[in-house]
N, C-alpha and C positions, 0 to 999 in steps of 0.2 A: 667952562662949567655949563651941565646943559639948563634950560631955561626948564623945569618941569615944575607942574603944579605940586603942591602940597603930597595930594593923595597919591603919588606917583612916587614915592620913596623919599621924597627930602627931607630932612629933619625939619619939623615945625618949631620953632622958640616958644617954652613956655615957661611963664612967668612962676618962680617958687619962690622968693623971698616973701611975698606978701602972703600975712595968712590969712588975710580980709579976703583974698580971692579963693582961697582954700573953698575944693567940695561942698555942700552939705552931706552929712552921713545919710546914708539908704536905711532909713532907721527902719524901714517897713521888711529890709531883708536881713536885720541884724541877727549877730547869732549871740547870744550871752555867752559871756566868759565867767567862769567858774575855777576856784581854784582850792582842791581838798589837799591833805597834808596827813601821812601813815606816821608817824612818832612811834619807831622802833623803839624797843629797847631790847639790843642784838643778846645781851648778857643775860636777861631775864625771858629772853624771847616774847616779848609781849610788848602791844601796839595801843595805842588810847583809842575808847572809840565813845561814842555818847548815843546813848537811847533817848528820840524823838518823841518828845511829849504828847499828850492824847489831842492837844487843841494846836501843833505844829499845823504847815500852813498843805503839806505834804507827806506822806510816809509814816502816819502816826502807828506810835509806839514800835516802831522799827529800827535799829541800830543802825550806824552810819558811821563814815569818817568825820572828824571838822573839815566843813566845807562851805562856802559860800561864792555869792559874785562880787565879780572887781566893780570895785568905782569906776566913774569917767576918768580916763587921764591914767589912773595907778595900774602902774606893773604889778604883772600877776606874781610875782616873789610874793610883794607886796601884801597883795589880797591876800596869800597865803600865812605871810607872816601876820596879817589883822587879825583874818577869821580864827587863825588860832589861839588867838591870846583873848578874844571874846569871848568865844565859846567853849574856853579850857583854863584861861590861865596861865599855859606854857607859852614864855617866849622863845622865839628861834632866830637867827642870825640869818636874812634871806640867802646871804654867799654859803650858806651851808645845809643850803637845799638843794636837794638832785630829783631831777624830772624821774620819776618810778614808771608812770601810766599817763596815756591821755586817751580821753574817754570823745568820741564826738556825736553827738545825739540827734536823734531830724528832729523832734520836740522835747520838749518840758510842761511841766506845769506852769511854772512863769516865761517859760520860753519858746512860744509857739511857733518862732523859724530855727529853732533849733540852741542847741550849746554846747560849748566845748571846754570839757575841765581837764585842766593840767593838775595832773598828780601828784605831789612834790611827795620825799621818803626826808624824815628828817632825823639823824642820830645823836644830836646835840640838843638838848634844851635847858632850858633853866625853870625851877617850879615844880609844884606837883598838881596833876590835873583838877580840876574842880569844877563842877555847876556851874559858870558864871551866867547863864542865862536861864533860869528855870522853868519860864512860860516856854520856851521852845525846847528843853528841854528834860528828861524825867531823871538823867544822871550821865556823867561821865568819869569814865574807870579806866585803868588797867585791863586788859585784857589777854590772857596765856594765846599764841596765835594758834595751838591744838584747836583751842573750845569759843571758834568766835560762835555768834549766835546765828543761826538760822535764819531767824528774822529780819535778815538784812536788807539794807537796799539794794536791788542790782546791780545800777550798774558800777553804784564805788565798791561792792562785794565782788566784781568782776575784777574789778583793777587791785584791791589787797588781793587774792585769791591768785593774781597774776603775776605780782610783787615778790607774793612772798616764795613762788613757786617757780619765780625765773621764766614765767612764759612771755607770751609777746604783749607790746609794749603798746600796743592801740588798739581798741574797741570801737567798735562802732553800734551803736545802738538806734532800731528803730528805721534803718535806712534798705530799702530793699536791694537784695541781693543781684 
């Protein structure tokens, strides 16, 4: 075997069982992860969505999916099955969510190196929608997918909009062409 240094192709050993030596995260290049949630209802054709209260932290009085960011550590199924039942009331079964849209942004309002939300489509739930949070919120409803509102936010109106019409499955928003 030839005698070569490291940088010259040979596999270096590196140590993984210990997670005391694990990285620190690049938290200055972090990108936030986000995860919103489309609640079909294929039979009714209609989608839950909530209008964002006048004192929300962004997009006020503008309508949106339930969406939010993941915790440290939690799969984004996860986040999605939290965000939803915070801010709706609907539970969902995370094995019976399917990636619709992912959306990836160069910034945010809370996310100045960027974010990227996984879209989940859910056809199963239990409950019926409701307010649960009314400081961030001004209602959450039922909605016919003919007559969403206008006043939506971009770019989770870019991904129902893409959802519901079969187009493509990633967005990219804010990043130059």
């Amino acid at each position: 075997m030839p005698n070569n240094r490291p940088d010259e192709g040979n596999p270096v050993a590196q140590q993984t069982d210990d997670q005391s030596k694990a990285l620190k995260p690049a938290l200055e290049s972090m990108t936030l992860l986000v995860a919103a949630v489309i609640v079909h209802d294929k039979v009714t054709n209609r989608v839950v969505l909530l209008q964002r209260s006048e004192s929300a932290k962004f997009a006020q009085g503008m309508w949106d999916l339930p969406v939010g960011k993941s915790e440290p550590g939690e799969p984004i199924t996860e986040t999605a099955v939290r965000e939803l039942y915070e801010e709706t009331g609907l539970t969902v079964k995370s094995e019976s969510l399917k990636v619709a849209h992912i959306i990836h942004g160069a910034w945010g309002v809370e996310a100045p190196n960027g974010f990227l939300t996984v879209v989940f489509a859910a056809h199963e739930w239990t409950g019926e929608p409701e307010n649960r949070e009314p400081r961030k919120h001004s209602q959450v409803r039922w909605v016919d997918v003919n007559s969403i509102p206008e006043e939506f936010v971009e770019t989770t109106d870019s991904a129902l909009d893409r959802y519901l019409g079969g187009g493509p499955q990633v967005s990219l928003n804010g990043w130059a062409s």
